[in-house]
NUFI-224647 format. One line per 2 residues: for each residue x, y, z of C-alpha. Coordinates in Angstrom, 1 decimal, always signed. Layout:
N
X:Y:Z  ...
//
This chain:
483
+24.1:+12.5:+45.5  +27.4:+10.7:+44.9
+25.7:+7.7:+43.5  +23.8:+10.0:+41.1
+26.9:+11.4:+40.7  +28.4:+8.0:+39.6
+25.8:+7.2:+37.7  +26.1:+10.3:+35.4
+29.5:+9.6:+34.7  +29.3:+6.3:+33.7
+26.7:+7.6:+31.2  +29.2:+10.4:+29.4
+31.6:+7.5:+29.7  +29.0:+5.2:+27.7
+28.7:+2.9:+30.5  +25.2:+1.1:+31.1
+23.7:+0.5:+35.1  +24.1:-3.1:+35.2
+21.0:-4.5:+35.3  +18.8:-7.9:+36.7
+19.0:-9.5:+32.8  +22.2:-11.0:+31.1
+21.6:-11.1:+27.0  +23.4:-12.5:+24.4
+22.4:-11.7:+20.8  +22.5:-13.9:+18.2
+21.8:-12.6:+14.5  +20.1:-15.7:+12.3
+20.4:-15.2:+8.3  +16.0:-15.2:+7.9
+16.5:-11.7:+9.6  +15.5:-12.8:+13.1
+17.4:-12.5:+16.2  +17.8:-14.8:+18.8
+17.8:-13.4:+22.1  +19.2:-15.7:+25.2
+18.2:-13.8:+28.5  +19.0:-15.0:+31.8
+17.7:-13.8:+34.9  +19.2:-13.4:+38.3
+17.3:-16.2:+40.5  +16.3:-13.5:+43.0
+14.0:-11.7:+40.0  +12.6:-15.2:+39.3
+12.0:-15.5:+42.9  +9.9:-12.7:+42.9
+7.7:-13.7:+39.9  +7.4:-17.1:+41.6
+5.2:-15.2:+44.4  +3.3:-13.4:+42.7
+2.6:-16.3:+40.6  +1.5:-18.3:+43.4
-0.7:-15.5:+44.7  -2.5:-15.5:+41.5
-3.2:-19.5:+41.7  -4.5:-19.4:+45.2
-6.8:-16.3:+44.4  -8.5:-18.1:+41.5
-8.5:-21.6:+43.2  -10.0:-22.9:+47.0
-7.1:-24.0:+49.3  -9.1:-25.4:+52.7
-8.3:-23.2:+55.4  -7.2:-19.5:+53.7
-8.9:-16.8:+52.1  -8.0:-16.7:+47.9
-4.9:-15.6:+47.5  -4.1:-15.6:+51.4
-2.3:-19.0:+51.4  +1.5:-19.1:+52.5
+3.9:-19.8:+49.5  +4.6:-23.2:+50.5
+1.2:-24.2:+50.7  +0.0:-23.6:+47.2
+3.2:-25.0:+46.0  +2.0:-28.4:+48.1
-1.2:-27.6:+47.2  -0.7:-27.2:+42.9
+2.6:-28.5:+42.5  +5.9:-26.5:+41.4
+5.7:-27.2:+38.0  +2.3:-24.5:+37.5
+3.7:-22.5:+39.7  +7.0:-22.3:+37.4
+4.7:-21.9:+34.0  +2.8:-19.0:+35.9
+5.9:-17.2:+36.6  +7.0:-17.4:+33.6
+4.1:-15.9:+31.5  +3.9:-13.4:+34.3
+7.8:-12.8:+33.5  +7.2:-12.3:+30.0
+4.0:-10.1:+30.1  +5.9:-7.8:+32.4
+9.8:-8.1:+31.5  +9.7:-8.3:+27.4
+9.6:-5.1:+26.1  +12.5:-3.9:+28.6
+14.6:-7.2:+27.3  +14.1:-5.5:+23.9
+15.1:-2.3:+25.0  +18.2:-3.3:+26.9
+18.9:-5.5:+24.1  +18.7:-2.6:+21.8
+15.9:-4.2:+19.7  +13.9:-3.1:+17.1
+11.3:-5.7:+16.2  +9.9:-6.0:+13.4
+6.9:-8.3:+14.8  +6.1:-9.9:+18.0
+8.6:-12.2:+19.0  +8.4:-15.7:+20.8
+9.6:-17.8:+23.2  +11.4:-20.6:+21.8
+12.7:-22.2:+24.4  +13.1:-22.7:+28.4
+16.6:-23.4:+28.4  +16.7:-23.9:+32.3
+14.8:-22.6:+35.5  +18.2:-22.9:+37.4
+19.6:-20.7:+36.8  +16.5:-18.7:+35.2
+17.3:-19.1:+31.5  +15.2:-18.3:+28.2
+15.8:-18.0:+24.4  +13.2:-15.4:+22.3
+13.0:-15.0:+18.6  +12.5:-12.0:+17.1
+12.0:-10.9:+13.7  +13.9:-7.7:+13.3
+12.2:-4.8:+11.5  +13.4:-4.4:+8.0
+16.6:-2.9:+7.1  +17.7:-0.8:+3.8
+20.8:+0.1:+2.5  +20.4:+2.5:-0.3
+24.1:+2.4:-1.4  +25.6:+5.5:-3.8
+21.1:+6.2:-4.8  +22.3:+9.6:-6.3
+24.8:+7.8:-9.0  +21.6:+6.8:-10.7
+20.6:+8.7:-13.8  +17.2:+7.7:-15.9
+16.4:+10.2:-18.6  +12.6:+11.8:-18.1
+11.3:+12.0:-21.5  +7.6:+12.5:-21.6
+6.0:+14.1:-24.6  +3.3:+16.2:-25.0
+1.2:+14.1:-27.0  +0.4:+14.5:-30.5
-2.9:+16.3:-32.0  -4.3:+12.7:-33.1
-4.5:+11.5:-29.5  -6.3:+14.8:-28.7
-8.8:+14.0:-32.0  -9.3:+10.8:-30.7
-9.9:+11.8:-27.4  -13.0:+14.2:-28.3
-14.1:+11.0:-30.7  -15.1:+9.1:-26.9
-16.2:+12.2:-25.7  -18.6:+12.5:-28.7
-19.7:+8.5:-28.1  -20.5:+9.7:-24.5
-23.2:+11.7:-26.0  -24.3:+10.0:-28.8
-27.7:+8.6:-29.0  -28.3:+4.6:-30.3
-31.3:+2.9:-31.5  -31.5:-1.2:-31.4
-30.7:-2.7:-35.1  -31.8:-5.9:-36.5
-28.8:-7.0:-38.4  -25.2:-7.6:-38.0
-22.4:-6.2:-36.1  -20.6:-3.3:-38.0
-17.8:-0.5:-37.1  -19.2:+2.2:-35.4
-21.9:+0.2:-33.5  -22.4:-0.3:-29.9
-22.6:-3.2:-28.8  -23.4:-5.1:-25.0
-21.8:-8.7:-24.6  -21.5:-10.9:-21.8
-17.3:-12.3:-21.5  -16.8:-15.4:-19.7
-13.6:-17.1:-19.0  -11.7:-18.8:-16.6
-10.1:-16.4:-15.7  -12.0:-14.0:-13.3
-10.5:-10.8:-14.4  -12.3:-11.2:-17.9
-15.6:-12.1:-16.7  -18.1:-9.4:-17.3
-21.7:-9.4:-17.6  -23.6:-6.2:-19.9
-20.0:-5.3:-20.4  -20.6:-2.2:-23.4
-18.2:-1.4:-25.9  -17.9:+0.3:-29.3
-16.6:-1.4:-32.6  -14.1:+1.0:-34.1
-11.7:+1.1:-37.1  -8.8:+2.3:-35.6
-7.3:+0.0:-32.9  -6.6:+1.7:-29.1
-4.4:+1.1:-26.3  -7.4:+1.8:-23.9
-9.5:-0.5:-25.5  -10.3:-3.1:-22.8
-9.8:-5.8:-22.5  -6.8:-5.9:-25.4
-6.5:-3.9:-28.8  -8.9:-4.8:-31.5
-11.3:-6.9:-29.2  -14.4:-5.2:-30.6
-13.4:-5.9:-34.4  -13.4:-9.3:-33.5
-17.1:-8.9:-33.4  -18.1:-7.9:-36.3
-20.7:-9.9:-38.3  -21.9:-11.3:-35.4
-25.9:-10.6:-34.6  -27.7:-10.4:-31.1
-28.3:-14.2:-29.4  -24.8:-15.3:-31.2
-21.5:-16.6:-29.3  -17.9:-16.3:-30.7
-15.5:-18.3:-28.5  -12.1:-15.8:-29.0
-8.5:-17.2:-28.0  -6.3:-14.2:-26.8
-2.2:-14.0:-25.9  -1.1:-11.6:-23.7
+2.4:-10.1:-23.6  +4.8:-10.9:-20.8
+4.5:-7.1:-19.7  +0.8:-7.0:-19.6
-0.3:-4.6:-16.9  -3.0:-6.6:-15.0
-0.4:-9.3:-13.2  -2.7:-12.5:-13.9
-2.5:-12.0:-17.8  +0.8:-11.6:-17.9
+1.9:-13.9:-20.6  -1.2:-15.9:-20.3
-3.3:-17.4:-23.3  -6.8:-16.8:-22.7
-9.7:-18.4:-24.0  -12.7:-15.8:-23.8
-16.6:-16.9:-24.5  -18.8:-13.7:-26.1
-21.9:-13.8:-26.2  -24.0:-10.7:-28.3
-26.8:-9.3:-26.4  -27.5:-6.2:-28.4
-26.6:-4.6:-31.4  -27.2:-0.3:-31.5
-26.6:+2.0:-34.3  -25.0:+4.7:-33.6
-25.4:+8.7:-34.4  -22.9:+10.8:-33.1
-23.1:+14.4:-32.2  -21.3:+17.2:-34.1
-19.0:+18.9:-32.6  -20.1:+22.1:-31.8
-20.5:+24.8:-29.4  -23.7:+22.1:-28.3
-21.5:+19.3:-27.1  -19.4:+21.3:-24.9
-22.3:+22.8:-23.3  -23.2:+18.7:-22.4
-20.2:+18.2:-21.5  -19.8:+20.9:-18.7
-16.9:+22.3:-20.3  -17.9:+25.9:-21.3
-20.1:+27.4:-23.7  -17.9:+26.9:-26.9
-16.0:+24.3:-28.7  -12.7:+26.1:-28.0
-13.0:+25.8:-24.4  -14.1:+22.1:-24.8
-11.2:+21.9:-27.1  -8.9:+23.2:-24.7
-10.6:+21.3:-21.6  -9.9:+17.7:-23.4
-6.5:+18.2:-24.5  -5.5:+19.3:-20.8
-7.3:+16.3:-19.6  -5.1:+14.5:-22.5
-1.9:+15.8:-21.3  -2.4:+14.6:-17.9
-3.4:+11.2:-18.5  -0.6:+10.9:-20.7
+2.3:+12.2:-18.7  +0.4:+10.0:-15.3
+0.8:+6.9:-17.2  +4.4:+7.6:-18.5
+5.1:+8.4:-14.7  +3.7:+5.4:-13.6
+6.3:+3.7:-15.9  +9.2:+5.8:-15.5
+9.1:+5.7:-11.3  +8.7:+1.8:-11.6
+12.0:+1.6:-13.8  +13.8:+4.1:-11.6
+12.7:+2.3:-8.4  +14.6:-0.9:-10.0
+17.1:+0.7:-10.8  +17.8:+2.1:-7.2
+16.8:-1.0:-5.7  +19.9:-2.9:-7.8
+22.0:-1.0:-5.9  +20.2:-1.3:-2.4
+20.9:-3.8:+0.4  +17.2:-4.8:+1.5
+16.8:-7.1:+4.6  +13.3:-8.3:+6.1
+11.9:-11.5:+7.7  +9.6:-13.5:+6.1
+6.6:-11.9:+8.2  +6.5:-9.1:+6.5
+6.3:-10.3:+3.7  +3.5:-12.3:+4.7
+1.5:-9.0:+6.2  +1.9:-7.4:+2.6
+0.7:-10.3:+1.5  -2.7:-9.7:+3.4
-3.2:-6.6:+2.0  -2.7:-7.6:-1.5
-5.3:-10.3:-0.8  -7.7:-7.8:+0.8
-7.2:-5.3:-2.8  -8.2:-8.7:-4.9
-11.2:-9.5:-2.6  -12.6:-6.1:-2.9
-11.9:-6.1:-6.6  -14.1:-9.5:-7.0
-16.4:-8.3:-4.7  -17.7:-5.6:-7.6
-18.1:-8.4:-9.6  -20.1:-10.4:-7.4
-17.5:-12.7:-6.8  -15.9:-13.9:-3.2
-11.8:-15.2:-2.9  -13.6:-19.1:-2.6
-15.4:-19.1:-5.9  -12.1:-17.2:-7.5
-10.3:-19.8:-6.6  -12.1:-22.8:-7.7
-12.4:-20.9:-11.1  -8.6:-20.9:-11.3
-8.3:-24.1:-10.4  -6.3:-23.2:-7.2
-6.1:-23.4:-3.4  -6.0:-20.4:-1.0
-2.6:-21.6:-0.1  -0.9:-22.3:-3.7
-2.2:-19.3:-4.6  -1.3:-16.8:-2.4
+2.4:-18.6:-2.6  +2.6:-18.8:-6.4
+1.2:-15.2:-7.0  +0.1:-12.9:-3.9
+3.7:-13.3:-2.3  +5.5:-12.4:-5.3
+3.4:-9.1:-5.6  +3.9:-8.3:-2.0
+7.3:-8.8:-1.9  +7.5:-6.3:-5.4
+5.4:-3.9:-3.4  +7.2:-4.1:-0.2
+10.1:-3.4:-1.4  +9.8:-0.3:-3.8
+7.6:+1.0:-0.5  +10.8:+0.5:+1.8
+13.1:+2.0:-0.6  +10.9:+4.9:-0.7
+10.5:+5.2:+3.2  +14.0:+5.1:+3.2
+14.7:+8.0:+0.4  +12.3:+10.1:+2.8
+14.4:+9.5:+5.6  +17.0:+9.9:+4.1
+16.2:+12.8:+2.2  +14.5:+14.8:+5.6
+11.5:+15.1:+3.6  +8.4:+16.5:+5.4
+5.0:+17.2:+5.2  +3.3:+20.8:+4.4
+0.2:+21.8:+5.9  -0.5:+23.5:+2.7
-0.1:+20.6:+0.4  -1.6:+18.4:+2.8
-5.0:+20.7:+3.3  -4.9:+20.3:-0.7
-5.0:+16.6:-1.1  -7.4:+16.7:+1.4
-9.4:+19.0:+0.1  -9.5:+17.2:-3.1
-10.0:+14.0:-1.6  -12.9:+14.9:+0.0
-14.4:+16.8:-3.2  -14.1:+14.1:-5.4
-16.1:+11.8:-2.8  -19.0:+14.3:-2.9
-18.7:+14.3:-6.6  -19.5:+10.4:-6.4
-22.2:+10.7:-4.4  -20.7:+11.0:-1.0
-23.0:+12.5:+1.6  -21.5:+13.5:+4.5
-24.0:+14.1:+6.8  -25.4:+10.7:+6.0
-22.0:+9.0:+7.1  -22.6:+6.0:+9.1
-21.7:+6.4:+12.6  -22.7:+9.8:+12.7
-20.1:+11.9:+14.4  -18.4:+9.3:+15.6
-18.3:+7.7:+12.1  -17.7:+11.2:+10.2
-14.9:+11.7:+12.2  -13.3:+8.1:+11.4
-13.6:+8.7:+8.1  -11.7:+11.9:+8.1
-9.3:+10.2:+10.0  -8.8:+7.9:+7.3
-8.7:+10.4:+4.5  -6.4:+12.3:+6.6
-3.9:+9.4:+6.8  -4.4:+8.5:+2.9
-3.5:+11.9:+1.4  -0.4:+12.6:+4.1
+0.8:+9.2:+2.5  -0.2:+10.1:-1.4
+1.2:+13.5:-0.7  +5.1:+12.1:+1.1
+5.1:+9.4:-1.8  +4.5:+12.1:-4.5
+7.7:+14.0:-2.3  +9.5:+11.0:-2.3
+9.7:+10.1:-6.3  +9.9:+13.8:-6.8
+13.1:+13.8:-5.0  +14.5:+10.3:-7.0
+13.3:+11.4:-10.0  +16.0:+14.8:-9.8
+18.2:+12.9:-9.0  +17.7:+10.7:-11.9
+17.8:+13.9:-14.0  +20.8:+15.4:-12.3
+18.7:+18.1:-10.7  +19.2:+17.4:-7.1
+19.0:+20.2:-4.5  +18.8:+18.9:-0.6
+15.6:+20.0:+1.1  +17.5:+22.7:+2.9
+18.8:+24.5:+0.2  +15.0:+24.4:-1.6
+13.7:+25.9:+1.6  +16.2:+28.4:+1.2
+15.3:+29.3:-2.5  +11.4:+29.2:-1.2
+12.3:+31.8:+1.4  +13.8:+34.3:-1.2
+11.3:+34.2:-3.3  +8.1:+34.6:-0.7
+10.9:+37.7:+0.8  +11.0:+40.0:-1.8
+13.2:+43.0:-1.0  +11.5:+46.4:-0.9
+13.6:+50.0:-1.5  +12.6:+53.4:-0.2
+12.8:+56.3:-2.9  +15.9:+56.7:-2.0
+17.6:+53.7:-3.4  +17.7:+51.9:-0.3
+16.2:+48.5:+1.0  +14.0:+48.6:+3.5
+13.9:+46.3:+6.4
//
């Protein structure tokens, strides 16, 4: 009792038990930590046994059972040195997490013995890469003006244009290529992200900022017939949005496979009924320029966050070892394989098309996007913390909800999952995980983005407001509330 006693008020004092492992810390600048542990001999002792119990019970010492032989024995028998390098992987398996939490660690990977400074006294040195760090600094000084427009009535014309091109109905024309036609070419270039095969498009007058793969590509058609090549040198702006165009003169290879007239549909009470957006033009009308409106204001977001993001993260403090850069690294690699992959392509032949090796590429470009990604996610991690921003089970059944109705909508049959149960149940799992993170990062530039406005209210005092307005006070006849 008095020892417990002791014990508790060495603890309010902020004491620590004195313990069987002496660390020193030493902080490196690659955001590692070195840690130098040394062991009381009569721990080591201790590990020594148990080491040479393991070594007798896997080997055949004349005369004892496995694992029955004296301590000196198996030492005469194996030698001191294996019993040392036993006792210390058996040290290590069973003693490294409690050096990291005496040390007051918090890795950011697995560490790794770097050295055996001495076996007498019991002496090691660990590395460990620290988990990364972030330092927001004065985040709610920033201001970025949100100025998305509701787009013009021209976008919304232009819009119904596609949706009329959707439904119109071609024939194959002899002759040569003219605006308004549709027309299937195959691209080919060195670049991999401008290789398609059947790839359709349709030759219009007026240029478009959705018109793959850059503005007036299709013009640059015209007069050409079916069978005929057109070799078509392209350069693309510094600010591109696909990152390996960026800046990057192209030369593209397109070859004509067929030519179609077009005849469009009039737009009518007809098309909508195609389209699945009512019975009449107006609510087709109404239907595209919603759709409008939320393409439009998704893409200025996309914009506006990244700009706001930079602008927070000039004023951050960011630390990380190279690891993680490296593990983000993997994942971007993963997103480009399974891009190629719908192209019939593999990460190998992508690579000899560049004229690159796995390891210059993922150095010259997959590092640099993973260390862009990594650190706009770790800024926004930290805003959440920060910021005591939770999850809703509301919100979360929402996303979820849609997630999974959007699968169907593709073609998703869920009783057909692989795996059955077992596999149904995985992929909920998954789909689960995915929309609690869509749904904390939509939280998460929500909450930056008032800032940036100067229309910050902490979470608390939101709940607060949310509460009045679900509580609505209710009087009796008489003029007074009831409870």
């Amino acid at each position: 009792k008095q020892i417990k006693k002791l014990l508790k008020i060495l603890k309010i004092l902020g004491l620590k038990k004195r313990g069987t492992l002496k660390i020193e810390k030493q902080i490196q600048e690659d955001h590692t930590i070195k840690l130098i542990v040394e062991v009381e001999p009569e721990k080591m002792t201790t590990y020594k046994r148990r080491a040479a119990t393991k070594i007798a019970s896997r080997g055949n010492i004349p005369g004892f059972r496995p694992g029955k032989a004296p301590y000196e024995v198996v030492i005469r028998t194996y030698g001191e040195g294996a019993i040392n390098e036993q006792a210390v992987d058996l040290f290590i398996d069973t003693e490294y997490s409690n050096i990291l939490k005496e040390a007051e660690i918090n890795p950011g990977a697995a560490g790794s013995l770097e050295t055996i400074d001495s076996l007498e006294p019991p002496k090691f040195t660990f590395k460990v890469p620290l988990a990364p760090e972030v330092d927001l600094g004065d985040y709610h000084a920033v201001r970025l003006p949100y100025e998305w427009k509701v787009p013009e009535q021209k976008e919304v014309d232009a819009a119904l244009e596609d949706l009329r091109q959707m439904y119109a109905t071609t024939e194959t024309v002899d002759r040569a290529i003219e605006i308004g036609d549709y027309v299937l070419v195959d691209l080919k270039s060195e670049t991999t992200e401008l290789n398609r095969t059947g790839f359709a498009t349709f030759v219009r007058k007026e240029d478009r900022d959705t018109e793959w793969p850059y503005n007036g590509f299709a013009k640059e058609l015209v007069g050409l017939k079916a069978g005929e090549s057109k070799t078509i040198n392209h350069k693309f702006p510094k600010d591109w949005e696909v990152e390996e165009l960026k800046g990057k003169s192209v030369e593209i290879e397109v070859t004509v496979r067929t030519v179609r007239g077009v005849t469009l549909p009039d737009l009518d009470d007809e098309l909508a009924k195609m389209a699945g957006a009512g019975d009449t033009l107006d609510t087709l009308m109404e239907a595209v320029k919603k759709d409008v409106e939320k393409r439009s204001q998704a893409d200025y977001d996309d914009k506006y966050f990244v700009e706001l993001i930079e602008k927070i993260q000039a004023g951050a403090t960011i630390k990380y070892h190279q690891h993680t850069v490296e593990h983000e690294g993997e994942h971007v690699l993963s997103d480009l394989s399974n891009r190629l992959a719908q192209n019939n392509l593999d990460l190998e032949a992508y690579f000899k098309l560049r004229n690159t090796t796995r390891e210059k590429f993922i150095e010259d470009e997959v590092h640099p996007v993973a260390k862009k990604r990594l650190e706009r996610g770790l800024i926004l991690d930290e805003i959440v913390l920060r910021e005591k921003i939770q999850l809703d089970n509301e919100t979360l059944d929402a996303e979820y909800n849609t997630t999974i109705n959007n699968l169907v909508q593709q073609g998703l049959d869920l009783n057909k999952v692989r795996g059955g149960r077992k596999g149904q149940k995985q992929l909920s799992q998954a789909i689960a995980t995915e929309s609690a993170s869509r749904v904390i990062t939509r939280k998460a530039l929500e909450m930056i983005k008032s800032i940036a406005i100067g229309e910050y209210k902490p979470v608390e005092e939101t709940k607060e407001e949310e509460m009045k307005e679900e509580f609505t006070p209710v009087e009796d006849g008489q003029g007074k509330v009831l409870e």
